[in-house]
C-alpha positions as CSV (number, residue, x, y, z in Angstrom):
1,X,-30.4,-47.2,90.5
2,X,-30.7,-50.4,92.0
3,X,-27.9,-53.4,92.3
4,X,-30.9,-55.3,90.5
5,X,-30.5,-53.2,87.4
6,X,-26.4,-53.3,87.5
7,X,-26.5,-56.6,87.9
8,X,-29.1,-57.7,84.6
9,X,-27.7,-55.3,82.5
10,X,-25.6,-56.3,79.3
11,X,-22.1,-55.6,79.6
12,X,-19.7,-55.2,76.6
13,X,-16.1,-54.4,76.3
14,X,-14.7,-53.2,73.6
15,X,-12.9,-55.3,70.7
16,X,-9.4,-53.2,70.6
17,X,-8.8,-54.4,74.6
18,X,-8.3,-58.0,73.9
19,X,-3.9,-58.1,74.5
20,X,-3.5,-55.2,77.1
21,X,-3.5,-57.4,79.9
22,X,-6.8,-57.7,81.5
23,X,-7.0,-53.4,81.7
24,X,-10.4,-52.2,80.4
25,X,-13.5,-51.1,81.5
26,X,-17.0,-52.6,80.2
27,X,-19.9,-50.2,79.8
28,X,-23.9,-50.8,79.5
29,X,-26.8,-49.2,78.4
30,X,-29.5,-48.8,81.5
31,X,-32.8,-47.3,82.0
32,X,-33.8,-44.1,81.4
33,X,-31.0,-43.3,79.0
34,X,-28.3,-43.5,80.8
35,X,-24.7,-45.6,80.5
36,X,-22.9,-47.6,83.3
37,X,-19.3,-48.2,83.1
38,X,-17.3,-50.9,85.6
39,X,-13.5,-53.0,85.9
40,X,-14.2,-55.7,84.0
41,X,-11.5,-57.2,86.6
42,X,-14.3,-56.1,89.7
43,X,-17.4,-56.8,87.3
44,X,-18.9,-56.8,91.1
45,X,-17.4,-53.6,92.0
46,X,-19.0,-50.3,92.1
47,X,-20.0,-48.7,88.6
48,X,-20.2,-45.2,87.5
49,X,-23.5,-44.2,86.3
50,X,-23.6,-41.5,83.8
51,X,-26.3,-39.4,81.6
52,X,-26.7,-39.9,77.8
53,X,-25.4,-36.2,77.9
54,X,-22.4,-36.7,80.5
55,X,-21.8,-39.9,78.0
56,X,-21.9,-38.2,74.4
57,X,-19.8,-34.9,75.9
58,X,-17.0,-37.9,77.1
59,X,-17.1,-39.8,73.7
60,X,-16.7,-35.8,71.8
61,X,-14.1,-35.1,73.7
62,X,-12.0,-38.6,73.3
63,X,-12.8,-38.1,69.7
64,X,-11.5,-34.7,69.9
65,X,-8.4,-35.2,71.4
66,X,-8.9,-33.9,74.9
67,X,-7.8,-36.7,77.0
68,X,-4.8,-37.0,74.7
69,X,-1.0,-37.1,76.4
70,X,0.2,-33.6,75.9
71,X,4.2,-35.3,76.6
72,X,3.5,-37.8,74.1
């Protein structure tokens, strides 16, 4: 992974975070399958780099209610 790649890679943010206050992430799809995610506040900042299989078990489990507030 090179700060070449990171740096020309289309980043989108999702729709839903426009009024929260600048609090979101932005993710991107990169070579060899795989998904970045950065602060869109730090859009220079480090970004987390994650598998097409890391990715799709995240999004299942958001869908599923795992990351849910068990006190809420």
């Amino acid at each position: 992974m090179s700060y070449e790649e990171i740096s020309r890679a289309v980043w989108r943010k999702s729709s839903l975070s426009g009024g929260n206050g600048g609090s979101c992430v932005e993710v991107a799809s990169l070579n060899g399958r795989r998904v970045g995610v950065r602060d869109s506040k730090d859009r220079s900042g480090p970004a987390l780099i994650f598998t097409s299989t890391e990715w799709q078990t995240f999004i299942s489990g958001i869908k599923g209610g795992s990351f849910e507030d068990p006190a809420a």
